[in-house]
N, C-alpha and C positions, 0 to 999 in steps of 0.2 A: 629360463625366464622365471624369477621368484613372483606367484601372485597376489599382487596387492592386495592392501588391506580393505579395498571398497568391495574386492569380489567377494571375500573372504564374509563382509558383511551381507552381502546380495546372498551369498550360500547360506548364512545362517538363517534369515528370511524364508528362505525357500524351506529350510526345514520346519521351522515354525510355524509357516503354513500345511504344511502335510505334504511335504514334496509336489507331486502333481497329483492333476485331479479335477474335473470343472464337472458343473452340475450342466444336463443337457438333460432338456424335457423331465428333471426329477431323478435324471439314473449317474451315476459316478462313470465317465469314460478317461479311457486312455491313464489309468493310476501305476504309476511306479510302483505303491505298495498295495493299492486294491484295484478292484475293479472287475466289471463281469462282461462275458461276452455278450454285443448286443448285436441281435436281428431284429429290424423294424420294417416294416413295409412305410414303402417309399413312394410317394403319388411323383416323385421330381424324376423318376427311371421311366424313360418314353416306352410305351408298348412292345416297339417292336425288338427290345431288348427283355430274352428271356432269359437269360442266363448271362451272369461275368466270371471271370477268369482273373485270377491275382497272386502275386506271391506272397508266402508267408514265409516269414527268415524270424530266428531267434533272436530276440532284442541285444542288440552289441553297444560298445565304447570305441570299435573302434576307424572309423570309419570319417573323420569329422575332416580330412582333405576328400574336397566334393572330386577329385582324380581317381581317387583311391578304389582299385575295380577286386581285389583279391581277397579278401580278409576271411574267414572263415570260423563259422560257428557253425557246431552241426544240429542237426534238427528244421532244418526248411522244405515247405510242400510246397507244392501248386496246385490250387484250389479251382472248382469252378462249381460256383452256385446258383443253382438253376429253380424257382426265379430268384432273381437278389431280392429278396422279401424274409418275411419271418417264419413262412412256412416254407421257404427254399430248400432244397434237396443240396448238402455238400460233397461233393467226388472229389475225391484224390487221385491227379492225373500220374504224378507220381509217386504210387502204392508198390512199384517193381520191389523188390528185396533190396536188389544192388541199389537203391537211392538213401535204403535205412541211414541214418545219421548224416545224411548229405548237407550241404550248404547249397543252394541257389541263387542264382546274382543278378536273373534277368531274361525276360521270353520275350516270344512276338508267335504271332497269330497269323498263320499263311491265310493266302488269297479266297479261298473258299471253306475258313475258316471250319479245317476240320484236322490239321496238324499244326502242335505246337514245338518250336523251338526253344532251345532252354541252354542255360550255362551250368552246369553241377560240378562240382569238386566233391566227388565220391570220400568215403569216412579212409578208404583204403590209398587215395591218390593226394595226390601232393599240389596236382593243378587243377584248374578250372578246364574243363571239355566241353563241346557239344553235343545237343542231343535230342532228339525227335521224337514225337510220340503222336499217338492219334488222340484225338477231342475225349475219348472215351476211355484214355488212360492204357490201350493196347500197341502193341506196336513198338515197345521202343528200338530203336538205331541210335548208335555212336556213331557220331560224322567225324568228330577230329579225336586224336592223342597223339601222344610227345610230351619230353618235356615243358611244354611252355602253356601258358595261361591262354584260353580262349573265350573272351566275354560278350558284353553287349550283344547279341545276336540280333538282325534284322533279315526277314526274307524279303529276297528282292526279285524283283521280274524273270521270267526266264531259269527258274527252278533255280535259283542260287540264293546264298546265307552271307550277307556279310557279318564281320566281327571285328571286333580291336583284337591284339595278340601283343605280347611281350616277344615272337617270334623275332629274328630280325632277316631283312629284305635283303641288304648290303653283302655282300659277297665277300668275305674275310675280317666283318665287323662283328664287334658285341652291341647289344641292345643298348641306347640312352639311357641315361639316370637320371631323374629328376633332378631340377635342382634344390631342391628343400631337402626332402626325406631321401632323397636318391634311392627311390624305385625305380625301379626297370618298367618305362615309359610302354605305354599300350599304343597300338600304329594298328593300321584298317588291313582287311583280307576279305578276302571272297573264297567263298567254299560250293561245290554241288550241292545241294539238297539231297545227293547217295553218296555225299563224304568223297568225294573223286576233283581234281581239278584244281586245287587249292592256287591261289594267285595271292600275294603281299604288296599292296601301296608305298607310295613314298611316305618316309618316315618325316616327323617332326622330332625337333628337339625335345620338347615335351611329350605328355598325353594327347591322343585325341579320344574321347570316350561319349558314353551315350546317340549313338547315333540312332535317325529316323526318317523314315523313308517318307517321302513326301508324293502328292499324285498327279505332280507334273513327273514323275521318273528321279528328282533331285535330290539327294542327300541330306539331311542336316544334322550336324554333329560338333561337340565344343571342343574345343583345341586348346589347351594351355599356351597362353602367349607370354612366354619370359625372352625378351630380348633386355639387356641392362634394366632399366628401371620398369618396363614395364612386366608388371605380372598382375593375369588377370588372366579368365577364361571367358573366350569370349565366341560365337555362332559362327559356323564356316558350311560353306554349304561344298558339294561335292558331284561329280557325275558316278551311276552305276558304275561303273567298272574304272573308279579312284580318280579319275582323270581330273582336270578343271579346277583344282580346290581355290577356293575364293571366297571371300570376307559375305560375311551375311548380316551377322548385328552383333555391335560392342565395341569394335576397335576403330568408332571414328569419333569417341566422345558424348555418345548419345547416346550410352546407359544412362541406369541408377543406382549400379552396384558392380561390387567384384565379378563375379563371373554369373553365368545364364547358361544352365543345364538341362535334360532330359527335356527337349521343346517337344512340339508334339502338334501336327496340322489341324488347325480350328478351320479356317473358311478363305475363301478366293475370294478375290477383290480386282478391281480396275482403279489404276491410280489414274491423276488427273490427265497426264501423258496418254492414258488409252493401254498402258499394259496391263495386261495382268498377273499378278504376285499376289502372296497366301499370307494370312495372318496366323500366328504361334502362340501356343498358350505352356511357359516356360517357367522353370524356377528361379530366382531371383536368391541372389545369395553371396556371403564373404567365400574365400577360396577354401576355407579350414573352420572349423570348430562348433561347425553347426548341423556335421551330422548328416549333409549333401540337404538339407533342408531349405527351405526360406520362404521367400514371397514367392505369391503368382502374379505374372505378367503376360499380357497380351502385346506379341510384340506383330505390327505392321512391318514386312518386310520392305515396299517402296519400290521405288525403281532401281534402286541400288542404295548402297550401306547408310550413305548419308543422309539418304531422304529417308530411313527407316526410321520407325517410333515408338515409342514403348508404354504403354497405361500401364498403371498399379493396379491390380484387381483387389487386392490386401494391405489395404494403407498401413493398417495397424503392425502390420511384420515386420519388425524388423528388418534392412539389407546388410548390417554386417555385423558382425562376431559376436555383439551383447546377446545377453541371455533377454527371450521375448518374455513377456508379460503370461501371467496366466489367464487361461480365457481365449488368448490371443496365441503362442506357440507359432509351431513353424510348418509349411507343408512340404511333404516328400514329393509328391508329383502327381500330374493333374494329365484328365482325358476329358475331350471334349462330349457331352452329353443331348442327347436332339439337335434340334435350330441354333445354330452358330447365336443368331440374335438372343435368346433364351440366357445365353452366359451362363449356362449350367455346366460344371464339372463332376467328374466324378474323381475326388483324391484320394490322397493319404494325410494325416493330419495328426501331430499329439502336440498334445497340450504342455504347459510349462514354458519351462526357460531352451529346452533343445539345445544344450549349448555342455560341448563336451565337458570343460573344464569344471563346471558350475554341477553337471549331474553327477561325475566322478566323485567331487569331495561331499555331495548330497549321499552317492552310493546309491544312486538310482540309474535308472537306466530310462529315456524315453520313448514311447510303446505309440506305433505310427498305426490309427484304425483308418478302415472305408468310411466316406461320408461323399455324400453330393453337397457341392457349393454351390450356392448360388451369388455368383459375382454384381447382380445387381443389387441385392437386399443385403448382401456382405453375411449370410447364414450359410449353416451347416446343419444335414439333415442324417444322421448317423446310421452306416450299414452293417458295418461288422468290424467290430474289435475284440482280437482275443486279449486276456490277458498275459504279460509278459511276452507279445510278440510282435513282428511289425509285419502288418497286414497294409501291402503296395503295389503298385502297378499296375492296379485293378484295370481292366479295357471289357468292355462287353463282346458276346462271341456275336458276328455277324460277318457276313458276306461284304465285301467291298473288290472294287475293281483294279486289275491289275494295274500299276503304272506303262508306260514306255519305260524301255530302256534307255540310258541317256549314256552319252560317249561325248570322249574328244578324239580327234582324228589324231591317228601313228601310225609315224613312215617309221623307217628302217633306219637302224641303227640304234648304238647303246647309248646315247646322250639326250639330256633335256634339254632342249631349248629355251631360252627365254630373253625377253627384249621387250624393247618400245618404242610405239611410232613415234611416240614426240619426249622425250624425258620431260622438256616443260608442261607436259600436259597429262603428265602421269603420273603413278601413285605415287610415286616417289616425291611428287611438287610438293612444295610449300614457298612458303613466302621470303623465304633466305635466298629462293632459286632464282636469281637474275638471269633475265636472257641474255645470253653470250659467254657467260662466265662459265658456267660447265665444261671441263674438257675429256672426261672419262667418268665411267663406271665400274664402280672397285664392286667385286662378285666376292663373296666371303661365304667360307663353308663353317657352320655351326655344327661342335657336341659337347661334350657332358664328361662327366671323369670315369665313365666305364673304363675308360685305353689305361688307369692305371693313374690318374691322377691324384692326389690329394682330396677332399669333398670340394674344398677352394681352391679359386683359380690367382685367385688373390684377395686383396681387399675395394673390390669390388663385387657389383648384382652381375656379374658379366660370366658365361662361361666359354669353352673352351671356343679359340675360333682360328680359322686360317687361310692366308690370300689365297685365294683360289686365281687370280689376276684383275688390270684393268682394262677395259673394251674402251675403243676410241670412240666417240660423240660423233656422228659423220656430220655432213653438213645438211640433211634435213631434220639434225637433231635426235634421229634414233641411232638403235643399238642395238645388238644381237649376239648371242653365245651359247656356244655349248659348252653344259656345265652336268657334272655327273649326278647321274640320273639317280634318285629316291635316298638324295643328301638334301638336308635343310642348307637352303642359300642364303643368304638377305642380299641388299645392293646398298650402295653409299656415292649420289652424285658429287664428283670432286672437281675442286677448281685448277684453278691454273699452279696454286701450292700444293697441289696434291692434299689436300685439308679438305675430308668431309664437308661439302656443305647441307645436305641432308639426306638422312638416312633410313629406309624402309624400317618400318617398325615388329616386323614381322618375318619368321623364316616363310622361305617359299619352295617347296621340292614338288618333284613332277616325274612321271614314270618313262622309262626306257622309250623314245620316239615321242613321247607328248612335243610341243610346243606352245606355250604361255607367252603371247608378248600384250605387252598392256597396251589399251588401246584410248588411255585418258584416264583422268584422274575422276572417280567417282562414278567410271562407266557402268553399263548395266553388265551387271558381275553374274547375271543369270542366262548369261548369254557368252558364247565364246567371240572372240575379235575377228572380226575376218580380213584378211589383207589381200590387198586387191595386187594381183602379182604385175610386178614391173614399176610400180608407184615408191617403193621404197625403200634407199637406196641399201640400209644394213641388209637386207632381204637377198637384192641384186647383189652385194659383192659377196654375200655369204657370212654367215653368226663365225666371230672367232673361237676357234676351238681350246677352251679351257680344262677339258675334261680328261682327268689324270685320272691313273689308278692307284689307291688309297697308296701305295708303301710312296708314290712320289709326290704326295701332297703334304710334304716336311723339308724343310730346307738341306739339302743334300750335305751329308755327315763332312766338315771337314771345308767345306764352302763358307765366304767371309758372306757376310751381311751385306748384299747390295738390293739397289731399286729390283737387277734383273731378277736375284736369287731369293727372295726373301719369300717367306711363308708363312711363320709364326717370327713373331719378336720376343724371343725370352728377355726376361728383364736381366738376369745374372749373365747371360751372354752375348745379346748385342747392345743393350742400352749403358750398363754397368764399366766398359769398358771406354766408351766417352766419356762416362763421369772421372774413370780415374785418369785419362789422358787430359782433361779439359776443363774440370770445374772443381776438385779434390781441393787445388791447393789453397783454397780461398774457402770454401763449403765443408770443412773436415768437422762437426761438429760443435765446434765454440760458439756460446751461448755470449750473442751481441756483438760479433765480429762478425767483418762483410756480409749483414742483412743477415745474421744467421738467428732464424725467431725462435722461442720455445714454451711450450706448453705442459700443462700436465692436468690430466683425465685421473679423476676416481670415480673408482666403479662403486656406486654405492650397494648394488645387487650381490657382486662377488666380494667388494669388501679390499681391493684389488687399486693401486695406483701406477700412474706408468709417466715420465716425464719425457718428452721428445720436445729434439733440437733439430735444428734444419743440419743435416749430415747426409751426404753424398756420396760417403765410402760405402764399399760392401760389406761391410760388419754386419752378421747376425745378430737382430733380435728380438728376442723372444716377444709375442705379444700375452699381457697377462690382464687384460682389459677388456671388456664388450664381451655379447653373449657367444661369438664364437670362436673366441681366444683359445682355447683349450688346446693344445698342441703343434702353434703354426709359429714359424720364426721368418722373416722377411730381412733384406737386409736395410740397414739405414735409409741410404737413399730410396727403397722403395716407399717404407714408409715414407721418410719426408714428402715425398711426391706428392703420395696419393692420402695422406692422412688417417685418422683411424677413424672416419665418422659410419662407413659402412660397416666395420666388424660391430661396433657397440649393438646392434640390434636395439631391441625393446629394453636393455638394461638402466637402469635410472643411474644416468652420470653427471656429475660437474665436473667443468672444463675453469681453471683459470690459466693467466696468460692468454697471449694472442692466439687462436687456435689460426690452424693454415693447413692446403692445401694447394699443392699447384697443378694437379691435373683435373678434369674436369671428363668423368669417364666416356667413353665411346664420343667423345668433341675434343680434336685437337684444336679448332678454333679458338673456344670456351676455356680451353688452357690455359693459364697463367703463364707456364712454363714456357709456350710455345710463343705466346704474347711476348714475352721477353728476350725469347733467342732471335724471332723476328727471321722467319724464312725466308729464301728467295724464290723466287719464279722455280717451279720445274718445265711447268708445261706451257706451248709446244717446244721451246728449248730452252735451259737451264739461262736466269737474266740475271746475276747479282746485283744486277743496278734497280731492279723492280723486286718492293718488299711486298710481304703480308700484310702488315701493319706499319702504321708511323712512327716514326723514334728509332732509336739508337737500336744496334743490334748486338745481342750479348752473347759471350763474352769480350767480343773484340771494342766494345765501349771503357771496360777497366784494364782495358792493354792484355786480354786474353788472346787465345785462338779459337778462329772460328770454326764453326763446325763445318764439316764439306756437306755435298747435298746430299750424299749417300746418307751420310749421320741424321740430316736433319730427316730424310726421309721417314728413315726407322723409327724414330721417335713419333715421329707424326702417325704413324701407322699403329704401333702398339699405342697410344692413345684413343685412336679413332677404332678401334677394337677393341677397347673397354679398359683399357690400363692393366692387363692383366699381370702378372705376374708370371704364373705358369704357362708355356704352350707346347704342343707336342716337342720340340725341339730338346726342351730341359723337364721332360715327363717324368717322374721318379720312378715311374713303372716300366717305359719305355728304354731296357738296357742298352739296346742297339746301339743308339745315337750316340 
């Protein structure tokens, strides 16, 4: 992505202001190119805090995907200033030798706040580890090594350490890859507090990162939510020991921005209901280029996601990607200080714009100091900023009380369960959901181009995915299955066409014996469902068993494409070979014969033109358009299908001619295509006398042949899975098949 000429002027500004820099009480704080270290004594730090604890990390570039847990510069301590004033004593807790040129990425403060936990990537190792130490800097212990990245650390009840890890859980699998940067996705663990015991959660497609223990025993921690169009990172809360994961705040439409990070428990509350839930004092922020920085928010968590609510504590900040104002800048992350009511923080804060692209072509770097907020008068009362470093995570050392340990119940056995009492009445509802129209639930397994993919699955936001099966609807409307355990799932209620009528927004995995069945739409998510045994019926006949092991959740080498056999829908192997039996002779490309449209896209970024005709054959071609053109060939008909409006990214293009597309990703409904072929009934027995839709059904309207329902099936399927392109079936990495 070339960057325009307004940021290009926004940068020139910022240098002609002196990069960064705000005057505070008289002194220069938080300077890219100046600035001194300040200790003030602070009347806003409540007494019974004599000392805090924070990291300090060498000021970086690179870091501006707020997922992003590994990055490494060396030079990082952990401080603790005892009092946080100006005649405060500084200790360096880690002074060990072996820490010399470390990088650090993040602690937490045990129950009687006299050992700290910590994330290091030693100058000699390659990953992040964990690691122990006493309040006084002696003592250290190594709990984890291996290969693999061990971050975020939280002590949790009952002498254990959770952490995200790039490990992976899955038994014959490699780690997820983002979808953007394709990093190797961070996923939750539990360790001993003596390094012994280690246990791996189910994994998500993405990230799950910053986790924080809360004192009802619950979890909270942000999950990267990329299902097709949505991407965003949004609050998930969790039981001690992985179980339960479920929606907290963000993914019901009641943010104010991309994603919400590092939360952090402010105060207990009773909602009107009579329960009681904890309000969070959280950062507010786009997904990328701010540095994991932004606003602070106080988010009420409610009776469950829907009812939750969010204030702005930092009007002025910025929530996405622009560079903030100086004066104003962006905050790193905030702890709660005294009386909940007081709205006192103690954060991290620099000034400026914060915004990667904007400090890079400045050649500055932004320098995150200690300061107390106070969120009612919207000031900043400044504790310590070094220069050239980012001084974070600041938490006062004091004693606090253990949580409860918090669990869901596992039986026996290697599968997840998961279900609902009523599908009308669960997360999965929405307003498309007519009662009676449902007749299955399509279970789909999500991943990522680890197995050997491409970066792209196609030209779509979609990545890898495959039927895992569909569960029948019984007649009190629920459903039940085993589905393999600590694999990201989604669900997709289907009608009587076998067409998506709505689809979970969200992967959902669950550990070896959990069971997850929903138990309503917007239920209290703080709480597990209990089912009352003998009341319902999926329950009584038993969850159908879905749950394969990985080598057979790929359509079996040398097996035709049917309803029974199907798993992935490669486009060049089960879709492509309808086109050439059934639509070619009329669809070969010719611009203005039989409806065939055409367009042409210049790239005014790359400099780059590309003309496309509705064509149907399997001809390769190259795409030489949009920002993620660079090496991918499709053949005709897949472009014509699915268009080229998702490769273009942020590139500045014009389009003349009719621009088209006939698929409409992860909606076979919403498809044009499918609108036009005009399915029949599948479910509960195939009707060609009962359509999808009204009118004519194509091809057999211009004297074609029709598709059979196996055909139409596939199509509807690789649709209602994102229109991919690629699936394991025709993997470029996967020889076998």
């Amino acid at each position: 992505m070339q960057t325009s000429q307004s940021m290009k002027m926004r940068t020139a500004a910022l240098l002609a202001a002196g990069a960064i820099g705000v005057g505070f009480g008289g002194m220069s704080l938080s300077g890219c190119n100046s600035g001194k270290q300040v200790l003030v004594n602070n009347p806003d730090i409540p007494q019974d805090v004599d000392s805090i604890i924070f990291l300090q990390r060498t000021a970086r570039q690179d870091t501006g995907n707020v997922f992003e847990y590994n990055g490494y510069v060396a030079g990082a301590r952990l401080l603790k200033l005892s009092p946080p004033a100006a005649d405060g004593t500084l200790t360096e807790l880690t002074s060990d030798p072996r820490f010399k040129n470390s990088d650090i990425m993040a602690w937490d403060l045990s129950f009687d706040a006299r050992t700290v936990v910590f994330s290091a990537r030693l100058a000699t190792e390659k990953n992040f580890q964990l690691y122990a130490v006493g309040i006084d800097g002696l003592n250290v212990r190594q709990l984890t090594n291996g290969p693999y990245d061990y971050v975020f650390p939280v002590i949790l009840p009952g002498q254990r350490v959770l952490f995200t890890t790039n490990k992976v859980v899955e038994e014959g699998a490699k780690q997820f890859r983002d979808e953007y940067e394709r990093a190797t996705t961070s996923q939750v663990g539990t360790i001993g507090m003596d390094g012994k015991n280690e246990q791996l959660g189910p994994r998500n497609v993405s990230h799950r990162v910053s986790p924080a223990l809360m004192p009802d025993g619950n979890i909270v921690y942000t999950e990267w939510r990329h299902l097709g169009g949505i991407n965003d990172g949004h609050l998930r809360k969790m039981n001690t020991d992985m179980t339960g994961m479920r929606e907290a705040f963000g993914g019901e439409g009641n943010g104010i921005t991309n994603s919400y990070l590092k939360a952090r428990f402010v105060d207990r509350y009773t909602t009107a209901s009579g329960k009681e839930t904890q309000q969070l004092v959280a950062v507010a922020t786009s997904r990328d280029r701010t540095l994991q920085a932004g606003k602070l928010v106080l988010i009420s968590l409610g009776d469950d996601e829907a009812s939750s609510k969010v204030e702005d504590l930092t009007p002025l900040v910025p929530g996405g990607r622009g560079p903030s104002q100086f004066g104003v800048g962006r905050y790193y992350d905030a702890e709660p200080l005294g009386n909940p009511a007081d709205r006192r923080f103690l954060v991290s804060w620099a000034d400026g714009p914060v915004n990667s692209e904007v400090l890079a072509e400045a050649k500055g770097k932004a320098e995150f100091g200690i300061y107390v907020y106070d969120a009612k008068t919207q000031t900043r009362r400044p504790i310590y900023d070094a220069p050239g470093m980012w001084d974070v995570m600041a938490r006062p050392v004091r004693i606090r009380p253990e949580p409860p340990i918090t669990q869901s119940p596992i039986t026996a056995g290697k599968s997840f369960t998961l279900g609902a009492l009523n599908v009308y009445a669960s997360s999965t509802n929405s307003k498309e959901l007519v009662p009676g129209e449902a007749f299955k639930v399509r279970l789909i397994e999500g991943f990522s181009s680890e197995e050997g993919f491409p970066n792209m699955f196609g030209l779509t936001e979609f990545d890898g995915q495959s039927n895992l099966g569909e569960v029948d609807i019984l007649a009190d409307n629920s459903f039940a299955a085993h589905v393999p355990a600590n694999v990201p799932v989604t669900q997709q209620v289907i009608d009587r066409f076998a067409m998506s009528m709505v689809s979970e927004k969200v992967w959902i995995s669950g550990r070896a014996g959990e069971q997850r069945v929903c138990g309503g739409c917007h239920e209290n998510r703080s709480q597990n469902t209990l089912i009352t045994g003998g009341l319902n019926e999926a329950i009584v006949r038993g969850a159908t068993n879905l749950d394969k092991p990985r080598a057979e959740r790929i359509t079996a080498k040398g097996t035709a494409f049917t309803y029974e056999s199907v798993r992935g829908v490669p486009w060049d192997l089960a879709l492509q070979p309808i086109f050439d039996a059934k639509c070619v002779s009329c669809h070969e490309g010719t611009a203005g014969v039989n409806g065939n449209k055409t367009y042409t896209i210049t790239d005014m970024t790359l400099g780059t033109s590309q003309t496309v005709t509705f064509d149907l054959r399997g001809t390769k071609t190259p795409i030489v358009v949009g920002e993620m053109s660079a090496g991918y060939d499709y053949p005709a008909s897949y472009i014509s299908m699915l268009g080229l409006g998702e490769e273009l990214g942020e590139n500045v293009v014009t389009i003349t001619g009719e621009y088209f597309k006939y698929v409409e990703p992860g909606s076979a409904r919403e498809s044009k295509a499918i609108q036009k072929l005009n399915p029949p009934q599948r479910f509960p027995a195939i009707d060609p006398n009962r359509r999808a839709f009204p009118g004519a059904t194509h091809p057999a309207d211009r004297g074609g042949q029709e598709l059979t329902p196996d055909e139409y099936y596939l199509m509807i399927l690789n649709f209602d899975m994102g229109g991919q392109y690629y699936f394991r079936e025709n993997n470029p990495g996967n020889g076998s098949y």
